[in-house]
Every structure is written in C-alpha cells, then in structure tokens.
C-alpha positions as CSV (number, residue, x, y, z in Angstrom):
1,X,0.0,0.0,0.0
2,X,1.1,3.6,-0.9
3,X,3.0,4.8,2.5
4,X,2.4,8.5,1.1
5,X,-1.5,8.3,1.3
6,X,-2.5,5.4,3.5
7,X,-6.2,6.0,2.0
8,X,-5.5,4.9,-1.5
9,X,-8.0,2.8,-2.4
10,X,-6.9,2.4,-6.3
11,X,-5.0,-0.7,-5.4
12,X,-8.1,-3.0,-4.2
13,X,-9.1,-5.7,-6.6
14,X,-12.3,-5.2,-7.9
15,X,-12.6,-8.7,-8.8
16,X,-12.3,-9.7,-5.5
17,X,-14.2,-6.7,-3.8
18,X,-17.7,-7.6,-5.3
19,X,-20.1,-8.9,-2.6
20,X,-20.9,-12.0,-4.2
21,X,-17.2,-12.7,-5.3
22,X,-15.6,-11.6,-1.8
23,X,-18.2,-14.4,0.0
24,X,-17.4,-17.4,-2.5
25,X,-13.6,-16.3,-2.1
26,X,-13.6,-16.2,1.7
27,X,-15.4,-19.4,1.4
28,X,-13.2,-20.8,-0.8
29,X,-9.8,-19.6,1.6
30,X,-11.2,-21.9,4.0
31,X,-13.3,-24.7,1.9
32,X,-11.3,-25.3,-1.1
33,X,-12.5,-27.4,-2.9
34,X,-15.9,-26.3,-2.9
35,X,-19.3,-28.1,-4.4
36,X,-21.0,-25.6,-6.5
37,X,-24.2,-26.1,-4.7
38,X,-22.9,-26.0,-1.1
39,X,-20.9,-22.7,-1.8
40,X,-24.2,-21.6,-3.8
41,X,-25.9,-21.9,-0.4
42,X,-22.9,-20.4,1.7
43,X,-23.0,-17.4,-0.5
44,X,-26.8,-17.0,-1.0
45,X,-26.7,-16.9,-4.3
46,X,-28.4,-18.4,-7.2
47,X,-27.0,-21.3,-9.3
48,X,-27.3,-18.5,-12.6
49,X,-25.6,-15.7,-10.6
50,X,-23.0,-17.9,-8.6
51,X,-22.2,-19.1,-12.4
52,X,-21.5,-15.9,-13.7
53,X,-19.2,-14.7,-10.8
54,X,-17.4,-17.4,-10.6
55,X,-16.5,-17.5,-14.4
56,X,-15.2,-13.7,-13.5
57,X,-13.5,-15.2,-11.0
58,X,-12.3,-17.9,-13.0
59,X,-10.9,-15.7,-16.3
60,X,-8.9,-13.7,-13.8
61,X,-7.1,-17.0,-13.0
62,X,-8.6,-17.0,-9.1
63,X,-10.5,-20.1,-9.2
64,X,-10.9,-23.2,-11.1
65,X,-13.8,-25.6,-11.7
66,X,-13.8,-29.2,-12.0
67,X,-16.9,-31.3,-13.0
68,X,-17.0,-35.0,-12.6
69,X,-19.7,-37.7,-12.0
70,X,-20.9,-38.9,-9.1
71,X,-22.8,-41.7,-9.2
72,X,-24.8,-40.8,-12.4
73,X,-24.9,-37.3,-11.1
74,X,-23.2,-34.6,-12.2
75,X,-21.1,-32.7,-9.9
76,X,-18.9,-29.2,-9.9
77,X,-16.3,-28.5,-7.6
78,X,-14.5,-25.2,-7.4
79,X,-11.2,-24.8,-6.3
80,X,-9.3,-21.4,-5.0
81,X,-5.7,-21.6,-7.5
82,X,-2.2,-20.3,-6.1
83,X,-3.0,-17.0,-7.9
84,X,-6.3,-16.6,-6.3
85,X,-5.2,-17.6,-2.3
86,X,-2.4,-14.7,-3.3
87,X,-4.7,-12.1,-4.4
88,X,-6.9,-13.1,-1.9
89,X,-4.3,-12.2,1.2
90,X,-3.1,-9.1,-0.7
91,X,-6.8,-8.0,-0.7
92,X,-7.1,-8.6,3.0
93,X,-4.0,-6.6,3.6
94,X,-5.1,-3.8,1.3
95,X,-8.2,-3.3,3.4
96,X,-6.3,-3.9,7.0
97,X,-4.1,-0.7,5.9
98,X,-7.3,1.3,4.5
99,X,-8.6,0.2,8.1
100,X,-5.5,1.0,9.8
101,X,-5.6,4.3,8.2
102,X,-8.8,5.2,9.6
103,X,-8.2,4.7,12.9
C-alpha cells in the first residue's frame, strides 16, 4: 500500500471486492474445494448468478472448476488456484491498511 496516502483505495481488486465474489472467495480460503451447490448456499446466491461470478472469477485465474460424475450425477467442484489464495491475502491486507488508516 502507498505509504504517502495510506487511503489509497486504487490498489483494491475489484474482482475480488464484489459482494458476491468476496463471500465465494472467503469461502473458498477456507473450503477449497468447494461443491457448487454448497458454496451456492454459503453465499446466498443463485445457481445463474454464482455461475456468472465465478466465471469472472475464474478468467482472472482465481478459481478453477472441475466437474465429474458422481454416481450418475453430475457434480462441480470449485477450487481457489495459487494465484487466487495470493490475491486473496493481498486484498485482506489492502483493506487492514485502508482500516488502519482510519483509525
């Protein structure tokens, strides 16, 4: 974060910083992997919307989704990637100096 102005905001991912997104990734720092429709219920989402954001999340390299079979059922897990558990702690850092700052 920018020493000189502590309030800098520019620096926070907004791929990360969307509601939606920011629940399936704090989910996912924890839970990893993920299956689509207990994360879909974690985040209170819907299976249309969670599948949106998590292709976002999955073009900027964050996440990655595997579907299998289970049984004859098919079956989605979603995994946080390398990339995304970094970008993930450098967003939780971002926003403990922005709430540093404020104090």
């Amino acid at each position: 974060m920018d020493n000189e102005n502590p309030f800098d905001h520019s620096q926070i991912d907004d791929i990360i910083h969307g509601r939606l997104r920011l629940g399936v990734m704090a989910y996912l720092s924890s839970v990893s992997p993920a299956i689509f429709g207990e994360l879909r219920d974690k985040v209170g989402a819907t299976d249309g919307n969670l599948s949106t954001h998590l292709k976002k999340l999955e073009e900027a390299g964050y996440v990655r989704q595997e579907k299998r079979f289970v049984g004859k059922k098919p079956q989605t897990r979603v995994f946080l990637t390398d990339e995304g558990r970094k970008a993930w702690l450098t967003w939780i850092d971002r926003m403990r100096g922005l709430m540093d700052a404020a104090e």
